[in-house]
Structure formats: structure tokens, C-alpha cells
C-alpha positions as CSV (number, residue, x, y, z in Angstrom):
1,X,-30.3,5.4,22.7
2,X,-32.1,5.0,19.3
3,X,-32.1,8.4,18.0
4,X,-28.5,8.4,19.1
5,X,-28.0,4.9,16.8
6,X,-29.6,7.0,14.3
7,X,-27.6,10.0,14.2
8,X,-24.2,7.8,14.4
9,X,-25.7,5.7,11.5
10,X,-26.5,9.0,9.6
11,X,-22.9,10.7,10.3
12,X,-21.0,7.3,9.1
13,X,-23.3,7.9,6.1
14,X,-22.3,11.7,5.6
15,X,-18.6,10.8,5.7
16,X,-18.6,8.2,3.7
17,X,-20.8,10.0,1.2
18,X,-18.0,12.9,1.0
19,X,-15.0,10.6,0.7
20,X,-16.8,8.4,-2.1
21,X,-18.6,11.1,-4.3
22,X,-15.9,12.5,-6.3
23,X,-14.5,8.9,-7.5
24,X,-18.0,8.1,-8.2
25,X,-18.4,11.3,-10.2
26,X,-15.4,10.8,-11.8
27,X,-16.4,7.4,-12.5
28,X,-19.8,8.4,-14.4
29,X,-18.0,10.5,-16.7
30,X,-15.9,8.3,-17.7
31,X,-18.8,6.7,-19.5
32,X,-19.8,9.6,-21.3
33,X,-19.4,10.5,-24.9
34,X,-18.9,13.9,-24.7
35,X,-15.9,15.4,-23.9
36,X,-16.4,17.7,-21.0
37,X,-17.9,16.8,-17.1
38,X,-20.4,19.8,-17.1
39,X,-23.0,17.2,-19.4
40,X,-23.8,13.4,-19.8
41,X,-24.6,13.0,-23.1
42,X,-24.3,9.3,-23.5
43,X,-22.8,6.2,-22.9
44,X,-19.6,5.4,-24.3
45,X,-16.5,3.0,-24.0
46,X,-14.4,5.1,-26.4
47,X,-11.9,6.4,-23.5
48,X,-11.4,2.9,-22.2
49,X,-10.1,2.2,-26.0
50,X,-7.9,5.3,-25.7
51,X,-6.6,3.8,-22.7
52,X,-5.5,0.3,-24.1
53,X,-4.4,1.8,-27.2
54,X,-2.2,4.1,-26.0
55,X,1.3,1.6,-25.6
56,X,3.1,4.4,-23.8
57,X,0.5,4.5,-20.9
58,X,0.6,0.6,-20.8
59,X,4.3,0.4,-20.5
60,X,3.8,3.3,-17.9
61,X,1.2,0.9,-16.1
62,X,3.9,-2.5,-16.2
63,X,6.5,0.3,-14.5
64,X,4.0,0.9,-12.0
65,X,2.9,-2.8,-11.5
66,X,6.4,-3.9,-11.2
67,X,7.2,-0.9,-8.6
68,X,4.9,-1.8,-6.7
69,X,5.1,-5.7,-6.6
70,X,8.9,-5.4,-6.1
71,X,8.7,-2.8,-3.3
72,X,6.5,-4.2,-1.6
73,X,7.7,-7.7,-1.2
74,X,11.3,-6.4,-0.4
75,X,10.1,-3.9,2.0
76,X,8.2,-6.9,3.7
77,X,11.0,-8.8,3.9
78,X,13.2,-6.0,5.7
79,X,10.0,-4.9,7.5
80,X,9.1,-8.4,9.3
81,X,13.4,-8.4,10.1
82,X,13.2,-5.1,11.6
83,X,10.2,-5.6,13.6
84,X,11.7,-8.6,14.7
85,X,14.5,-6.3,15.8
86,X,12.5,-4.1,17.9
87,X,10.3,-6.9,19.4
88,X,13.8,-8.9,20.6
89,X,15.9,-5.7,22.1
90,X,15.6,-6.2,25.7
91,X,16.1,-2.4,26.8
92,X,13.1,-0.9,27.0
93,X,14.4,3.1,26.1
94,X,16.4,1.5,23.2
95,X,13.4,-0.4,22.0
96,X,11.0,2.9,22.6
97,X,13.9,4.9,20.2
98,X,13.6,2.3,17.2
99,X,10.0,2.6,17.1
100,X,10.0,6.4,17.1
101,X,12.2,6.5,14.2
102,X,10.2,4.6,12.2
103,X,7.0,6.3,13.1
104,X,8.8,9.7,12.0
105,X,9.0,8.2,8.6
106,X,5.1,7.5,8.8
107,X,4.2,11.1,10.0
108,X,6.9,13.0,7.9
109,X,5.7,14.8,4.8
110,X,6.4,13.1,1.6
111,X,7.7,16.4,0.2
112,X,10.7,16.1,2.5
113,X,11.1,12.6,1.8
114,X,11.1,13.1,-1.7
115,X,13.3,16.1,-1.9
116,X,15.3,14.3,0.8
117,X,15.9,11.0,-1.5
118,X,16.3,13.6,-4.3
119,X,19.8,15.1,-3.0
120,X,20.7,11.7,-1.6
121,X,20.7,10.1,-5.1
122,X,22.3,13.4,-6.4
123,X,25.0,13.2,-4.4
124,X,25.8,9.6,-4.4
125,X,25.6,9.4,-8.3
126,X,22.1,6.9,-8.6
127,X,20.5,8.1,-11.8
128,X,16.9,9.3,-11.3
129,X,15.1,6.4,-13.1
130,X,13.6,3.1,-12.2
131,X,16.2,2.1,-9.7
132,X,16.0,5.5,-7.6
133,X,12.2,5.1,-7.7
134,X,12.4,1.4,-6.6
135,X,14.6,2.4,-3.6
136,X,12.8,5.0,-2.5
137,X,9.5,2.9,-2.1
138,X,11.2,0.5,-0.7
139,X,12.4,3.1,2.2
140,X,8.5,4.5,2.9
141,X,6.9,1.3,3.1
142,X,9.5,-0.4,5.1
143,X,7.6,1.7,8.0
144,X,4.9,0.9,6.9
145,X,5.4,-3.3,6.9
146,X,7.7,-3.0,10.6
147,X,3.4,-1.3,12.0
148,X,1.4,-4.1,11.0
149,X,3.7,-7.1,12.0
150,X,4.6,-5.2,15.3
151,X,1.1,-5.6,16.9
152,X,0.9,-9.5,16.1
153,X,4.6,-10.3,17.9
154,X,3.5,-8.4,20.9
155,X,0.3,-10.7,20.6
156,X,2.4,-13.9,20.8
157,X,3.1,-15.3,24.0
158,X,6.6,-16.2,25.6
159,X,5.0,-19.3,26.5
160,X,4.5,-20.5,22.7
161,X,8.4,-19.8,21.9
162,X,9.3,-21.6,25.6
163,X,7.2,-24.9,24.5
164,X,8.7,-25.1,21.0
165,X,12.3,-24.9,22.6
166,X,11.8,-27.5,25.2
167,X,10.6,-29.7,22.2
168,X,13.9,-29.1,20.6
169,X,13.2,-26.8,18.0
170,X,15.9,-25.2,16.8
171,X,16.2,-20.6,16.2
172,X,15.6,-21.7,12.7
173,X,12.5,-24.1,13.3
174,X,11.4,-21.6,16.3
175,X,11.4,-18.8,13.1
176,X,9.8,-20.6,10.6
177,X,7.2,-22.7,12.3
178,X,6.1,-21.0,14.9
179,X,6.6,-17.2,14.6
180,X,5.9,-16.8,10.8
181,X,2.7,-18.4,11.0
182,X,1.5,-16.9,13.5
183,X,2.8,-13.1,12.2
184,X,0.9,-14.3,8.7
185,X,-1.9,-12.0,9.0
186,X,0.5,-8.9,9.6
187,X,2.7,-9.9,7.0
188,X,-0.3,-10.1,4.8
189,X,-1.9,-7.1,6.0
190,X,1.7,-4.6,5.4
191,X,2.2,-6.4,1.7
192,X,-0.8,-5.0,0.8
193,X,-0.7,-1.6,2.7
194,X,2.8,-1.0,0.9
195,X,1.6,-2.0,-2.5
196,X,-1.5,0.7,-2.5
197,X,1.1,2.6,-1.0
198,X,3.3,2.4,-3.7
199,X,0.6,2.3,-6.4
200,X,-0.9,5.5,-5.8
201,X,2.6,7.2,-4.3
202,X,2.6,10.8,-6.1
203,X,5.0,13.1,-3.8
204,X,8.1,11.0,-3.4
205,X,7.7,9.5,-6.9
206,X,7.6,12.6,-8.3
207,X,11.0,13.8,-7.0
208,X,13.1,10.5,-8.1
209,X,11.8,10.1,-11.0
210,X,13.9,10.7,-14.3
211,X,13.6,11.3,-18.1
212,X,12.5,7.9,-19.8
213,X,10.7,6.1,-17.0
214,X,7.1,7.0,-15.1
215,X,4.8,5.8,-12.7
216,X,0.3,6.3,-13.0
217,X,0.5,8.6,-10.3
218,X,3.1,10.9,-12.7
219,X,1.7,10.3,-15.5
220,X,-1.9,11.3,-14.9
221,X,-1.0,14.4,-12.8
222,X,1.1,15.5,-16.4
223,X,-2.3,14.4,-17.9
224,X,-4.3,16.9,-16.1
225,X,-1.9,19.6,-16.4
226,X,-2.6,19.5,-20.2
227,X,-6.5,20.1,-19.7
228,X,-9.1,17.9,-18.8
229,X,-9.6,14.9,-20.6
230,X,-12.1,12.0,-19.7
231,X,-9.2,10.0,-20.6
232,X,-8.0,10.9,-17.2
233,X,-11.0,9.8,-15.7
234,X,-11.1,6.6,-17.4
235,X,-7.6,5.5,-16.1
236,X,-8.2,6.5,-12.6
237,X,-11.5,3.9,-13.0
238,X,-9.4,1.5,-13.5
239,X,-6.9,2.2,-10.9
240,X,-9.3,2.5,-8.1
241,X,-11.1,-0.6,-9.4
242,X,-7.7,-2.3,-9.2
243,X,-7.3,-1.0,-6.0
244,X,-10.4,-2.4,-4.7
245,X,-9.9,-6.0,-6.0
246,X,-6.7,-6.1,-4.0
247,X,-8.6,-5.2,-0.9
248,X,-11.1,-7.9,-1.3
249,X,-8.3,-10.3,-2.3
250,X,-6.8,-9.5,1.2
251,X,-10.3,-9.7,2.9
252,X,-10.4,-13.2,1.7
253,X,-7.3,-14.5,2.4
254,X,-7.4,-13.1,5.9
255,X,-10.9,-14.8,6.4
256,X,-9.8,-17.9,4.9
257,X,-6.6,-17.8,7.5
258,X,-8.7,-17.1,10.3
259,X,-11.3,-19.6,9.4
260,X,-8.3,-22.4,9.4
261,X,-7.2,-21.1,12.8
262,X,-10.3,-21.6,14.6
263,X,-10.9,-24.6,12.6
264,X,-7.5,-25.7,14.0
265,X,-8.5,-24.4,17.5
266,X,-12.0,-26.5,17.6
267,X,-10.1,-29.2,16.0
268,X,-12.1,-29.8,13.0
């Protein structure tokens, strides 16, 4: 049983060792004053000046901010409505039939989402720009929200929504005091799975975008097309550094929820 602790202990190692070695390597040359990766010949912040000097990139870093922050709260919106939907539709094949459609948006490649979006807005007549970008990360994450709220309705009892009606609480009151709250942590949980999902989106965002407006993920693979630059490397530091601090932001709002419930639980 030990050695068997030991060699699970030592795989869980391996993997994560694999998955984490090239950001970290990417990460230590960012630091370096030379301008290759073959050789660290010493320490320097001089790429992280390019970075914030450059007022293109930045501009390019608001568009992606406000992408994201945008797409995800609207997809969250539309997400918690539709997994209301699906929760509340009585016939079971019907209900079985939503949810496979939006898992097929999940699975589906984002070639074929992007290419897809691309002839819709073609043919329609949306310029490829900062609307055509917002819409089509609205549409991927929407999936992506309807997942992580889904498990936490099918948590809540029947009996919870019969008590608050035979208080006379109204649809409305039922909604908003009862479901919401209790739904929090999914609704948390999708927000921020659909703004790293929108931060680091490369595929779709790549076919909807126009002349005149870019996203991080764009920008740095046009970057690296030009040759290798540790300028590169120091961006993407900063991206998955962002990245990171919104995952610890979510850890702690989801501990500090679940503290309050079992605080409200024990009554304390």
C-alpha cells in the first residue's frame, strides 16, 4: 500500500513537472539579458520595460481585458438563464437534447467555431472587429457558464423551493433569495472559467478578428512569427501570473462562501 502511495505521489509529480516546465523555462528567460534562450547571461528587467513601453501592446492588453470582462459576465448572465432552462423542462428526452447541444459546443474544435462564426458575420454584414470578437466569446463560454451552474441546481432540493412557497415567497423572491444563493458557487466558478477562457482564446479569436483591433493571444502568436524575442516571454509572464491571481482570487472567495455556509449551518 505504501510503495503504491509512493508511485502515485511520484506520477502526480511527473505530470505536473511536464505541464509546468516550459512556462517555468519560459519564465527564467525572461529575466535574462541576452537575447536568445540557448544562454543565461544575467539578470535583467529590460523586456518588462519593452513591455510597458510599448502603447500599442497595452491598448492591445485593455482590448483583451475588456473582452474578457464583458464576455464573461454576459455569458454568465445567459448561462445561469439557460441552465435554468434545462433544469425546469419537465420532459426528460427534451431536457437530455438541450444538454447535448451545449456539450457539442464544449467538444467541437475551435477551428470550426471560428471559421463557422467567420462566414456567419460575413454573411450577415458584422464587421470583423471588436464587436464580432465580443460575440463570439460570448457564444463559447455560454457552454461553458450553463456546466458549472448545472451541477449545483441538480444539488438543490425540491423541498427548499416547496418551503419558500408555502411562506409566500413569490417566482421573483423564490429566484433571488433562494436559488441564486445557493447556485453562488457555480456562478462564481463559470465567471471565472469563461474569463481564462476568453483571455487565453487563440483559435476562434483569430478568425473574427479584423484590421485595427487585437487580442494577447493574436498578438503574441504575430510576435513569434517574426522570430524569437524574449519580449514574448516576458508578456506571457505576465499573462500566466495574471492568470494565476484570478485563480487564487476564486479560491478565496469560494472558501470564504463556504466558510459563511457552515458558519450559517452551525449557527455561529
Amino acid at each position: 500500500m505504501e510503495r503504491k502511495w509512493k508511485f502515485s505521489h511520484l506520477y502526480l509529480f511527473f505530470v505536473f513537472f511536464i505541464l509546468y516546465a516550459p512556462i517555468f523555462y519560459l519564465m527564467y528567460y525572461s529575466f535574462n539579458s541576452g537575447g536568445n534562450m540557448r544562454e543565461f547571461e544575467g539578470f535583467t528587467l529590460d523586456w518588462y520595460k519593452e513591455v510597458f513601453q510599448d502603447t500599442r501592446l497595452l491598448i492591445i492588453v485593455l482590448n483583451t481585458l475588456i473582452i474578457a470582462l464583458l464576455s464573461s459576465g454576459i455569458s454568465t448572465i445567459i448561462g445561469v438563464i439557460g441552465a435554468l432552462a434545462i433544469v425546469y423542462v419537465k420532459r426528460r428526452r427534451v431536457q437530455n437534447t438541450l444538454l447535448t447541444f451545449n456539450n457539442v459546443l464544449i467538444v467541437s474544435p475551435d477551428v470550426i467555431i471560428g471559421a463557422s462564426f467567420l462566414i456567419l458575420f460575413t454573411i450577415i454584414g458584422v464587421k470583423l472587429g471588436f464587436i464580432s470578437v465580443l460575440l463570439a466569446h460570448i457564444a463559447f463560454s455560454v457552454p461553458i457558464v450553463v456546466i458549472m451552474v448545472l451541477p449545483k441546481l441538480q444539488e438543490m432540493s425540491p423541498t427548499l423551493l416547496d418551503a419558500a412557497r408555502d411562506l409566500g415567497a413569490s417566482r421573483f423572491e423564490v429566484l433571488s433569495k433562494v436559488v441564486l444563493p445557493f447556485i453562488r458557487p457555480g456562478i462564481f466558478a463559470g465567471f471565472f472559467m469563461a474569463l481564462t477562457y476568453s483571455l487565453d482564446d487563440f483559435a476562434v479569436t483569430f478568425f473574427v478578428t479584423g484590421n485595427g483591433f487585437s487580442t494577447l493571444s493574436v498578438e503574441i502568436y504575430s510576435l513569434a512569427r517574426r522570430g524569437v524575442s524574449l519580449k514574448i516571454n516576458a508578456l506571457s509572464t505576465l499573462i500566466f501570473m495574471f492568470t494565476v491571481l484570478i485563480v487564487i482570487g476564486y479560491y478565496f472567495i469560494s472558501q470564504r462562501y463556504s466558510n459563511k455556509v457552515k458558519g450559517v449551518a452551525t449557527g455561529k
